[in-house]
VEXLUM-529316 format. One record per residue (C-alpha): residue in one letter; x, y, z. Coordinates in steps of 0.25 Angstrom, whole numbers. Layout:
% VEXLUM-529316
rest,x,y,z
A,X,Y,Z
...
This chain:
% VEXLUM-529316
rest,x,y,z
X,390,511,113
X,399,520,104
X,396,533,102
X,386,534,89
X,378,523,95
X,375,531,108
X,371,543,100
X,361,534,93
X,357,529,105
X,353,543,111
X,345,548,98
X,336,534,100
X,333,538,113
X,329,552,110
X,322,549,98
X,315,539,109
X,311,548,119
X,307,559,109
X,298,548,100
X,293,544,116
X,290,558,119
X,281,559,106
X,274,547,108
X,270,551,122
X,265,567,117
X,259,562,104
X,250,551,113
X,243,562,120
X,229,564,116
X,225,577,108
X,214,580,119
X,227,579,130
X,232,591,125
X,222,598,126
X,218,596,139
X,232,600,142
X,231,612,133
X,219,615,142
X,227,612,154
X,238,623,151
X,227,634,146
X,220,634,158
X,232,636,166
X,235,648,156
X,245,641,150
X,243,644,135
X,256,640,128
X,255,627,134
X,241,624,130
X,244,628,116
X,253,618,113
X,246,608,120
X,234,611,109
X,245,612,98
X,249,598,102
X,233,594,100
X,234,599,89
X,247,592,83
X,239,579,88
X,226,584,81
X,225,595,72
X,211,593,72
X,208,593,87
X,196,606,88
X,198,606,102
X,214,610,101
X,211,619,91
X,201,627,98
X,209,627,110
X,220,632,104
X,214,642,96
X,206,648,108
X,220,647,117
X,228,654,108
X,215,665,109
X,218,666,123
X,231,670,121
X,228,681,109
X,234,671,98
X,222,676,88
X,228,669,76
X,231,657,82
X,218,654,88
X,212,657,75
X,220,646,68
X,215,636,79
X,201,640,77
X,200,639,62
X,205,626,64
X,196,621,72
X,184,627,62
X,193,620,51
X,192,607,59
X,176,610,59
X,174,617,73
X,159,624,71
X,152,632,80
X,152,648,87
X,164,643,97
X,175,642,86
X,169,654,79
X,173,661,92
X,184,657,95
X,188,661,79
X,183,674,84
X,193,676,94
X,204,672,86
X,200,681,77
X,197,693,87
X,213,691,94
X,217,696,76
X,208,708,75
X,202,699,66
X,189,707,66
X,181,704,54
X,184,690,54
X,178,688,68
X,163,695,61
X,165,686,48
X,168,675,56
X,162,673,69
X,146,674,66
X,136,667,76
X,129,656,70
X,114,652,71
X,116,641,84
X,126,652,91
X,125,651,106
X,121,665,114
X,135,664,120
X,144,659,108
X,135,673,101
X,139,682,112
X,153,675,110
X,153,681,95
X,145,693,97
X,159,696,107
X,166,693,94
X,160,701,83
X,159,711,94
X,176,710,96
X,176,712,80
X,168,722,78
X,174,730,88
X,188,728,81
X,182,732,70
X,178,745,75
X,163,743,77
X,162,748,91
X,147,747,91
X,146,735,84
X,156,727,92
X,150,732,105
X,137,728,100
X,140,713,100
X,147,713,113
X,134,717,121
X,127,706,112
X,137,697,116
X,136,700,131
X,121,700,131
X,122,687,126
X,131,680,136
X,136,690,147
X,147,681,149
X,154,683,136
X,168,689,143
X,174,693,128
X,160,702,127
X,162,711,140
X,176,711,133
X,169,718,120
X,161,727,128
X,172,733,134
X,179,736,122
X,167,741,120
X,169,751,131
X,182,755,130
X,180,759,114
X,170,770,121
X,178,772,131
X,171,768,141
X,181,761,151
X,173,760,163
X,162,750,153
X,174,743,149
X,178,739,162
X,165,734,166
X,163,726,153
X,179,719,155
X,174,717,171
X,161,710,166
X,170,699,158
X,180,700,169
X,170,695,179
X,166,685,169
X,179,679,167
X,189,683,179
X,200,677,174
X,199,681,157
X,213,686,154
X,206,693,140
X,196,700,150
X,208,706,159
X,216,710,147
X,205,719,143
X,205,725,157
X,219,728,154
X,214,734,141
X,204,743,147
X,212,749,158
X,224,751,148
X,215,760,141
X,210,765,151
X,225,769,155
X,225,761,168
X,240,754,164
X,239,745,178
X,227,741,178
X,227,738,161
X,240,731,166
X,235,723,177
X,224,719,169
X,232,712,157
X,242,705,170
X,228,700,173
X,226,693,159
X,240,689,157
X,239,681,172
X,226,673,167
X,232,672,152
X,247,674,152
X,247,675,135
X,238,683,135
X,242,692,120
X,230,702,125
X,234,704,139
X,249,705,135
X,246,715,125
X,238,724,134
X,249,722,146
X,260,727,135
X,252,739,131
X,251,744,145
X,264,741,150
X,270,749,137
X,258,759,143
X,265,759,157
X,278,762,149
X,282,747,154
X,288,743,142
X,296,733,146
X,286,725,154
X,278,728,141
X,289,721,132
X,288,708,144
X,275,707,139
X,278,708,126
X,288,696,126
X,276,688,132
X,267,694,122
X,277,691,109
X,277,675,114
X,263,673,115
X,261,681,102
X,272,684,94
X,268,688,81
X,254,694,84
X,251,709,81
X,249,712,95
X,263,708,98
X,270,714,87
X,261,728,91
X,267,728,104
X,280,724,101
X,279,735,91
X,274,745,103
X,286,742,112
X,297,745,100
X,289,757,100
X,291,763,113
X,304,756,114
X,308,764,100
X,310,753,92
X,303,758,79
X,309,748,71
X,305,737,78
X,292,743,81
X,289,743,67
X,294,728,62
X,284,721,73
X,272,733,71
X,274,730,56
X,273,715,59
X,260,717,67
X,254,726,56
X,256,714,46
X,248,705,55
X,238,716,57
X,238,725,47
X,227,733,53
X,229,733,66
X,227,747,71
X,239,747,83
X,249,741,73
X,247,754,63
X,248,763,75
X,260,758,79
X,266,758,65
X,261,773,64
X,270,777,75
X,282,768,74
X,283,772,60
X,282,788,66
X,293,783,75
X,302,779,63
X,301,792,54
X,292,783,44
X,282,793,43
X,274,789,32
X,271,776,37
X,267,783,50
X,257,792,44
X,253,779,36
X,250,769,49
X,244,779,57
X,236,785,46
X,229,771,46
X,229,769,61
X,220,783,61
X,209,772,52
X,209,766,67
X,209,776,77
X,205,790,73
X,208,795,87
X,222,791,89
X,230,802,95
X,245,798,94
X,243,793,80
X,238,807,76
X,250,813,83
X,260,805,76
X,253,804,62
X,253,820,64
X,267,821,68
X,270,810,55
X,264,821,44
X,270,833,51
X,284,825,49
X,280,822,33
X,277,836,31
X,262,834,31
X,255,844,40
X,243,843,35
X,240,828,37
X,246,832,51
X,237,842,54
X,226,832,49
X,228,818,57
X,230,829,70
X,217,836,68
X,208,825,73
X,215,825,87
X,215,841,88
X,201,841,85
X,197,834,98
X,209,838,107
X,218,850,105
X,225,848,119
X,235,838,115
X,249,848,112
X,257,839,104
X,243,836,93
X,244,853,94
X,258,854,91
X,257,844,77
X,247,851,73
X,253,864,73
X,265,858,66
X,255,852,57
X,250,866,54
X,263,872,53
X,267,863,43
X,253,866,36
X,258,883,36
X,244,883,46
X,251,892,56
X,239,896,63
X,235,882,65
X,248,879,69
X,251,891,80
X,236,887,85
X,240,871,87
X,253,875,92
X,248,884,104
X,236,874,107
X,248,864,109
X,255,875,119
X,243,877,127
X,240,863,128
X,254,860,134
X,256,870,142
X,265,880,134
X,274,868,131
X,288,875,126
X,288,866,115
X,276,869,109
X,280,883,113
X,292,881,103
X,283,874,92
X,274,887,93
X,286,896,91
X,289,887,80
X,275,888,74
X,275,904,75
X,288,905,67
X,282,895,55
X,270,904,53
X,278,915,52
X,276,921,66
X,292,923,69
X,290,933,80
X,281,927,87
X,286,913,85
X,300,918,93
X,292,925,103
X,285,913,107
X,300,905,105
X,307,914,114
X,294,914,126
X,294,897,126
X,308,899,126
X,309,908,139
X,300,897,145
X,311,886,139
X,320,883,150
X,330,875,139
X,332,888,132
X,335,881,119
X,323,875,111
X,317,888,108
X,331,896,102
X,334,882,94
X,320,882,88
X,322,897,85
X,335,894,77
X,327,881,71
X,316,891,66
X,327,902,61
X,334,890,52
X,322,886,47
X,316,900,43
X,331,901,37
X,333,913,46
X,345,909,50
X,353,922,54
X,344,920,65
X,345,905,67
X,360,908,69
X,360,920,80
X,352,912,87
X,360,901,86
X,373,908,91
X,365,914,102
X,361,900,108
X,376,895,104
X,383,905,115
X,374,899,125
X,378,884,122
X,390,885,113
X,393,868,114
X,378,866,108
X,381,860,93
X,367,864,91
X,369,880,89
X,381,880,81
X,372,870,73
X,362,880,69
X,371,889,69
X,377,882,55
X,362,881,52
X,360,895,51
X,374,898,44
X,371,888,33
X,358,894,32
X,365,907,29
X,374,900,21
X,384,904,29
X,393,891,27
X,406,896,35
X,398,898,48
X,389,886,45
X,402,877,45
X,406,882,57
X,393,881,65
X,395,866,60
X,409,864,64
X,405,871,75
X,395,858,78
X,406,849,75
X,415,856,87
X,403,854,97
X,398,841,92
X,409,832,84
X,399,821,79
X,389,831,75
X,385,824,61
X,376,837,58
X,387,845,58
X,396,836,50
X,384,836,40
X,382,852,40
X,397,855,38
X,397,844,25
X,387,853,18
X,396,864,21
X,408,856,16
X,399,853,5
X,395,867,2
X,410,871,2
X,413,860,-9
X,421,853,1
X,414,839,0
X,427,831,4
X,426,839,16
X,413,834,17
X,416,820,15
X,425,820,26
X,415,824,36
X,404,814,32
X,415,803,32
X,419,808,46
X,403,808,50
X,404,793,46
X,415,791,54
X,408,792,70
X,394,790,62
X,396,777,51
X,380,779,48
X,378,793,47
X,368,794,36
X,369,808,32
X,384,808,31
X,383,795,23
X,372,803,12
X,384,817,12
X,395,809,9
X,385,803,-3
X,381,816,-6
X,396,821,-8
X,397,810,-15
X,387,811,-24
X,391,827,-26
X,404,823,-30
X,398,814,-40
X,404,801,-34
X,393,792,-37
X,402,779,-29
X,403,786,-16
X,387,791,-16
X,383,777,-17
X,392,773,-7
X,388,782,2
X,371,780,0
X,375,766,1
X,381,766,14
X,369,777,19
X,360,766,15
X,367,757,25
X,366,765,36
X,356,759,47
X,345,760,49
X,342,761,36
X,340,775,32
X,330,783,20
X,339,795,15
X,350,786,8
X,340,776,2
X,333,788,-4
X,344,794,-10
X,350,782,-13
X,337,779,-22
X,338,793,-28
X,352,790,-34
X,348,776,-38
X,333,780,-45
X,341,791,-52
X,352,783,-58
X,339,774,-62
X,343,761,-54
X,330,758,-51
X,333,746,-42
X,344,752,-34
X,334,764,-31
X,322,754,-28
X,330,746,-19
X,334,758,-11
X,319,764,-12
X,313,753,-5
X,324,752,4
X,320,767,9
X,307,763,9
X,307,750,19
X,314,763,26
X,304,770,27
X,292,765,21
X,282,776,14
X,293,787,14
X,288,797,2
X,301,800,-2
X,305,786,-4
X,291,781,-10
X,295,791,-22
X,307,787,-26
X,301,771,-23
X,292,776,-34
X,300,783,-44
X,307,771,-44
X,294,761,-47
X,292,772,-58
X,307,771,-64
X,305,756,-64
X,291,757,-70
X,284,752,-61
X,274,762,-60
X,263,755,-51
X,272,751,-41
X,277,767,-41
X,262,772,-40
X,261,763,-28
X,273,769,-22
X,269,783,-24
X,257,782,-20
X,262,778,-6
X,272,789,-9
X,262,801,-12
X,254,795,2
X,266,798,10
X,270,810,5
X,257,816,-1
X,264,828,-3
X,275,826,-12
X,274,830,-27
X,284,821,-31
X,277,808,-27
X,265,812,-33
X,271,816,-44
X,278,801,-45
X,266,795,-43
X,258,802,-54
X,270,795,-62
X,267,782,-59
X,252,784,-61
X,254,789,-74
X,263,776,-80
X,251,769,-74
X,242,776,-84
X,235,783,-72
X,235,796,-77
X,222,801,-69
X,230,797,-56
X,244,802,-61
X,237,816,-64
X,232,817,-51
X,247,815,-45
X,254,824,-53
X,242,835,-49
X,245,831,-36
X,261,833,-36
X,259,847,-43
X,249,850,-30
X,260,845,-21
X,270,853,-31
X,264,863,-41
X,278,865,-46
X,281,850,-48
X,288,851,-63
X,288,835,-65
X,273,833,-60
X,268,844,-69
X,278,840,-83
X,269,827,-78
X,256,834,-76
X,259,842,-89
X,261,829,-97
X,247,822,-90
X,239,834,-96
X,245,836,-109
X,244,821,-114
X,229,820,-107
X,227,832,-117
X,224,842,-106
X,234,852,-113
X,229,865,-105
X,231,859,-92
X,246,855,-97
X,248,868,-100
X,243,875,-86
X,255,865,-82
X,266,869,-90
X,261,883,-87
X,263,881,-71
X,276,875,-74
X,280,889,-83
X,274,898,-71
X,283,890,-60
X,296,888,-69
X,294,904,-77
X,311,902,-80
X,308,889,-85
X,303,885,-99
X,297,872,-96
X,283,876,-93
X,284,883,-107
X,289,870,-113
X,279,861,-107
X,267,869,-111
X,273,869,-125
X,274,853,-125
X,258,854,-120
X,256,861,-132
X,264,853,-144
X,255,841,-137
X,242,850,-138
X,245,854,-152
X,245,866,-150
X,259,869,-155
X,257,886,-156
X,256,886,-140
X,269,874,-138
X,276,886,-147
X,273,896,-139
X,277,888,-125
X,290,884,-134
X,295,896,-137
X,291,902,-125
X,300,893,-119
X,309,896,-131
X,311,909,-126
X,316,905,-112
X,324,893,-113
X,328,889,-128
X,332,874,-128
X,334,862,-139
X,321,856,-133
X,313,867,-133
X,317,871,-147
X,314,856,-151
X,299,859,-145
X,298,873,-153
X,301,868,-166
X,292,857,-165
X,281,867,-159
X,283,878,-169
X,283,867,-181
X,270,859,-176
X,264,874,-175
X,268,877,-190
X,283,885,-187
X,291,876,-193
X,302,887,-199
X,301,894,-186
X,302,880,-178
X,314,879,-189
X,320,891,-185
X,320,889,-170
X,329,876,-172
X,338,883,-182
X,341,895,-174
X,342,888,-161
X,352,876,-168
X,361,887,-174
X,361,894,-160
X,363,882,-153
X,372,872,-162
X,373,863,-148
X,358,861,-147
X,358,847,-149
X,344,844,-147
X,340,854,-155
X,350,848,-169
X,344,836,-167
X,331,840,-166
X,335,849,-179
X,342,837,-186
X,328,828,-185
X,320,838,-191
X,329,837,-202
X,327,822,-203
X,312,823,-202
X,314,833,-213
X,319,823,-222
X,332,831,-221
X,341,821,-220
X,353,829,-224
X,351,840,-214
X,347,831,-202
X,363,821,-205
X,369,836,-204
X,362,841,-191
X,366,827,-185
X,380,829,-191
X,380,842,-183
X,375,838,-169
X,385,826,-169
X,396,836,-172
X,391,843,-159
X,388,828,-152
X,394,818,-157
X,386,808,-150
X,373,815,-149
X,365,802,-153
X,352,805,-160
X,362,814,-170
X,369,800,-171
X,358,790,-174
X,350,800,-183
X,362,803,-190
X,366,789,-192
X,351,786,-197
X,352,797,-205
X,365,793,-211
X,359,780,-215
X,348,784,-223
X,360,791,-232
X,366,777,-231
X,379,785,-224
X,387,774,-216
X,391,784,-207
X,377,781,-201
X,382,769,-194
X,394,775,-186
X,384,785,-182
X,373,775,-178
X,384,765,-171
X,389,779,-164
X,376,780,-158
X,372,766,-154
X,384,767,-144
X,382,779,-138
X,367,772,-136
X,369,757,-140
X,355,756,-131
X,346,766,-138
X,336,759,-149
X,335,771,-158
X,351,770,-157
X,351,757,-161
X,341,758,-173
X,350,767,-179
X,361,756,-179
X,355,745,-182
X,348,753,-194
X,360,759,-199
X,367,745,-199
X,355,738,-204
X,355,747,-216
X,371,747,-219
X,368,732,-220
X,372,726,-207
X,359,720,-205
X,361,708,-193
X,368,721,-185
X,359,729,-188
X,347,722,-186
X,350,718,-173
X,351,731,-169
X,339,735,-174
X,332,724,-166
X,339,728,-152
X,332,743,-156
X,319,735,-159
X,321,730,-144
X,323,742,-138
X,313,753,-145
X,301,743,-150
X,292,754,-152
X,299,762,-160
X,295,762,-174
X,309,765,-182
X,316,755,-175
X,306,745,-178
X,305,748,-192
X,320,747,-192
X,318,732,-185
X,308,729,-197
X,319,733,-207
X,329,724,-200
X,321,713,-198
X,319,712,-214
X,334,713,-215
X,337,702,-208
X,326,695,-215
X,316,693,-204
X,304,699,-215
X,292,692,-206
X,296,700,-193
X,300,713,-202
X,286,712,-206
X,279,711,-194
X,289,723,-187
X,286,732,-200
X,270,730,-199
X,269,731,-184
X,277,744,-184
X,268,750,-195
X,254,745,-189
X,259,752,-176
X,257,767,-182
X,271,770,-176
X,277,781,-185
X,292,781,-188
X,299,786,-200
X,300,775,-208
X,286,769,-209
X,285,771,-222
X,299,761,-226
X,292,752,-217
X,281,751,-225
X,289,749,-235
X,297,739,-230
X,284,730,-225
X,278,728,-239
X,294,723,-245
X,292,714,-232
């Protein structure tokens, strides 16, 4: 037999047994499985009775029997989802009665599926006194998880009186108990149903649950062993065994158990909330964080999930989301210390004492015994300026510690904020004669002089210290802290060098002496020792951000990005150089650069206030006001106290035509910020086009009392005015201003205050004098030059324009109203001009008007229309144009579409200069 024919040959066979051995598994009777299946679950042997049922199944779908097996098997095993699946099925398949409806109920129970469990799971007319008691237990389960201590209890004692040997009920009962704290009644509630059911693995996992409570680890311990013996997949039992073993600081036994935990159960929350416990303690915040993140998805109120998030997200700096998640956790658990603690700790570190001071007040108000509560609360109230508060705290926090020298130190510290310097170093230098290191006190003295910028201080201090260890980088390091605060930079260099002797590798010091180089105009310098910082330390953020800053200094826009780019590289990611790097981007207006980057920072570190800002001026810059009123919204949240994010926000709400709304935020920022010049220019502007002109004023006024050298306030109250009317008052805040600060603007606003008012020659002779003065004022000539035109001067209006070009030769507006100008007096020198200023803006509509009318009247009509039609495009709402588009659109023969352009732009009210021609030109049409 040749080779291929061998091969053959063999696949026959196999193909043969395989057939075979399908033949033999497919003859077996759906009710053989399941006697098999029941087989292996008696002997504890879940896995294997599972596939036994899923092979019954494969051979029947519709086989009730398999189906509630299965679902009440994976029950045992705490696979809540599963076994609803199989349950709903087997109603699907036309299963009635009270037993499917509790065995649903369990399903349901294992999710934390509360309300379900009361909508669904009802008694029925013909329910019997056990299968009632069964679902009184149930309902009592829900209610319980609902909150509803009273309620639930009450259905567990009905449930009991019914049939005293419902096991689950005892179970109730003593959940009962050990809500009010009542451990001894728990115990004899969970050794009722023990007695009842020796052998229930559920009943000695909640022993293991009372006496983990209860703090007895061994006992809780030996109790979950117990369960996991009788039902070795057990999720409850190897939940509770993980819990106490992390307890027992037994980590790694803890992580055995997880392993088992994760096959039986891989994707539930549980197991994710465990796995996310044990990156915890092991450090692993990123990982923590991914799986707690995966658990909150599946349950998104599930209080032990946000708790975890809440200090995870601590653990990371992300504080914001911190204060978020344990925010809502407090919705569950009013009375939770640690989350008080770390929620306290969180707003001290965003600068919010306040709200500090607030979430803490609960726990002091019951118990002021505990020193580390005392101590944030005295920081709390030195962050608030309450200095009595805060000295009172911090000296409770002492007593209760037993004159901790730490505390002692934070005292001093607390003394020396409230002003209380001579006492704060007395009670400095007593810890510190009880301070056998002899250094935490004299380094938190020099702390307190740099900070109080008493540095002459700061600096004999350090040189004292500096005898007695003069190896230690740190005293030369204040040393050049002090010097620079004296700005004494010769000293301070040294210092630094000094650092560099001691500490080669010191990147502080490498940093301090590039500001010096920096302050010395030595930036190549510079350069040199940021490159050299890169050489031992390729990732070093903070040199990558000077070398950009030089950069950017030296107006080497290549190299900035460059650098930025490369800091944006560096792992982990990091916040600064995407902020900054958004800032560049936003200010050169590309918007898609600076979003990409923006959300970039904010996958970062979501709800960072600094980053929701510039997420929203962004969405405000793109137009896309909604989305940036969402965005600041979150970003006024999580920074209530910044002026700028209110004030952004009132921008948003106002392009949403929420004026009531923007109003309130601008009031708002100027709280935050009475001095807040954008917020009230906006405010000012609110007022004055609701009418509420007095109001505006008091505005403009505030702006003049905080800015006395400037003339803003002055010109504002003056524009307030001109919008009132009240055009004697805008004069008098004009030339007030005038008096000050003279300028081309202002003049501009003068003349047209003085001439609504009834002073046109005096208006007249402000403009003339200030021309003649100032034969450069622009502004001013043009202004000047379109009076004349207005005037029906033409004559005068072509000199003055002759005159500014001779001054600016490409000053546009002087170029296109000089060229229209000429045209009127048919002067072909009117299309040079016009030609000169389409290239200089070949974009600009009005620009482009002017050409294409100049050439349409010289005769180049197809040229010219074109034109005329590519401003039409750009400017439809303005009048002149259109007329122009009407005029060229009868040229060209078009008469039907002139028509209908000429009577749309008249019935639209708009006024323009040449209406009546228009007029005209519609009745020739």
């Amino acid at each position: 037999m040749d080779t291929k024919k061998r091969v053959l040959s063999l696949i026959s066979l196999l193909l043969l047994f395989a057939l075979t051995g399908c033949g033999l598994e497919s003859d077996i009777p759906t009710e053989k499985f399941i006697e098999r299946a029941r087989g292996h679950i008696e002997k504890g042997d879940m896995k294997s009775g599972i596939i036994e049922l899923k092979n019954a199944l494969q051979k029947k779908p519709d086989s009730v029997e398999a189906r509630i097996l299965l679902g009440q098997t994976y029950h045992t095993i705490g696979l809540g989802k599963e076994a609803e699946k199989e349950f709903r099925k087997a109603l699907e398949l036309g299963v009635q009665g009270d037993s499917i409806k509790i065995n649903l109920g369990d399903a349901l129970l294992l999710q934390s599926k509360f309300d379900q469990i009361l909508e669904e799971v009802q008694p029925g007319k013909g329910t019997s006194q056990p299968n009632l008691a069964k679902i009184y237990r149930l309902r009592g389960d829900a209610e319980l998880g609902l909150g509803q201590l009273e309620e639930g209890c009450v259905f567990f004692r009905k449930a009991v009186d019914l049939d005293d040997t419902n096991v689950p009920a005892y179970w109730g009962l003593a959940n009962c108990a050990m809500a009010r704290k009542d451990t001894d009644e728990a115990r004899r509630q969970i050794n009722i149903a023990l007695k009842l059911e020796p052998e229930n693995a559920s009943t000695w996992t909640r022993i293991g649950d009372i006496e983990r409570f209860s703090g007895s680890a061994e006992d809780a311990e030996a109790a979950y062993t117990k369960a996991l013996e009788i039902s070795p997949e057990s999720k409850e039992a190897l939940a509770g065994r993980i819990l106490t073993r992390i307890a027992k600081n037994d980590v790694a036994s803890a992580k055995q158990d997880l392993n088992k935990l994760t096959a039986v159960s891989p994707n539930s929350v549980s197991t994710n909330m465990l796995q996310g416990i044990v990156f915890y303690l092991e450090g692993k915040f990123d990982n923590a964080l991914e799986v707690l993140q995966k658990a909150q998805s599946m349950q998104p109120d599930n209080a032990g999930v946000i708790r975890l998030l809440g200090l995870v997200h601590y653990q990371q700096g992300n504080l914001n989301q911190a204060v978020a998640e344990l925010t809502q956790y407090l919705n569950f658990d009013l009375n939770d210390t640690l989350v008080r603690k770390v929620l306290g700790a969180s707003f001290l570190r965003l600068a919010s004492p306040d709200r500090a001071i607030e979430v803490l007040m609960p726990v002091l108000s019951k118990d002021q015994s505990d020193p580390q509560i005392l101590e944030m609360a005295s920081a709390a109230y030195t962050g608030s300026q309450n200095f009595t508060e805060a000295i009172r705290m911090i000296e409770q926090a002492i007593a209760a510690a037993d004159q901790d020298i730490a505390l002692r130190y934070r005292l001093g510290l607390t003394l020396w904020a409230a002003g209380e310097k001579q006492k704060a170093q007395t009670t400095l230098e007593t810890a510190a004669s009880e301070d056998k290191k002899k250094q935490m006190v004299p380094q938190t003295l020099i702390f307190m002089y740099l900070q109080q910028k008493e540095f002459r201080q700061a600096l004999d201090l350090a040189s004292q210290l500096e005898k007695d260890l003069p190896d230690d980088a740190l005293y030369p390091t204040l040393k050049g802290a002090a010097y620079l605060g004296m700005e004494d930079y010769a000293n301070a260099r040294k210092s630094f060098e000094r650092v560099v002797e001691l500490q080669p590798t010191s990147v502080s010091a490498a940093l301090n002496l590039v500001q010096l180089d920096v302050r010395e105009n030595q930036p190549a310098v510079a350069r040199k020792r940021l490159l050299d910082i890169l050489q031992t330390d390729k990732g070093n953020l903070r040199a990558m951000l000077g070398l950009a800053g030089l950069a950017e200094q030296a107006g080497d826009e290549q190299e900035f990005l460059t650098w930025m780019e490369k800091a944006v590289q560096v792992q982990p990611p990091a916040l600064q150089p995407r902020v900054l790097l958004t800032r560049y981007y936003l200010g050169k207006n590309q918007l898609t650069k600076a979003l990409a980057l923006a959300r970039e920072a904010e996958a970062i570190q979501a709800g960072n206030p600094e980053v929701l800002e510039l997420l929203g001026t962004i969405q405000l810059k793109q137009n896309e006001a909604a989305s940036a009123r969402v965005t600041l919204e979150q970003a006024v949240k999580a920074n209530p106290n910044s002026a700028q994010a209110y004030f952004m926000l009132a921008s948003a709400q106002a392009r949403l035509g929420l004026r009531d709304e923007s109003l309130a935020a601008l009031k708002r920022a100027l709280t935050l910020d009475p001095a807040y010049l954008q917020a009230q220019i906006a405010l000012i502007t609110m007022e004055t086009e609701a009418g509420r002109y007095d109001d505006a004023v008091e505005v403009a006024q505030q702006i003049h009392a905080q800015h006395p050298q400037s003339v803003m306030g002055l010109v504002l109250e003056g524009d307030i005015r001109m919008a009132q009317r009240h055009f004697s008052a805008a004069v008098a805040a004009y030339e007030g201003a005038w008096a000050k600060a003279p300028s081309d603007s202002l003049l501009i606003k003068l003349h047209k205050a003085l001439s609504r008012a009834g002073s046109v020659k005096k208006a007249d002779t402000y403009l003339v004098e200030w021309v003649e003065a100032h034969p450069e004022a622009i502004e001013a000539r043009l202004y000047q030059a379109r009076l004349s035109e207005l005037k029906g001067e033409s004559a005068q209006a072509i000199s003055q324009y002759q005159d500014i070009l001779k001054i600016e030769p490409g000053q546009l507006a002087a170029l296109n109203n000089l060229a229209l100008l000429y045209q009127r007096d048919n002067d072909p020198r009117a299309r040079s001009l016009a030609e000169q200023a389409s290239q200089l803006a070949p974009d600009n509509p009005a620009i482009l008007d002017t050409l294409g009318w100049v050439l349409l009247q010289q005769g180049e009509i197809k040229t010219g229309s074109d034109i005329i039609h590519k401003a039409a495009q750009a400017a439809p709402g303005n009048p002149e144009i259109r007329y122009h588009l009407a005029v060229a659109l009868a040229r060209t023969g078009e008469i039907d579409r002139a028509r209908k352009e000429l009577q749309a732009l008249l019935d639209s009210g708009l006024p323009f200069s040449q209406s009546a021609q228009a007029r005209a030109l519609l009745e020739t049409l």
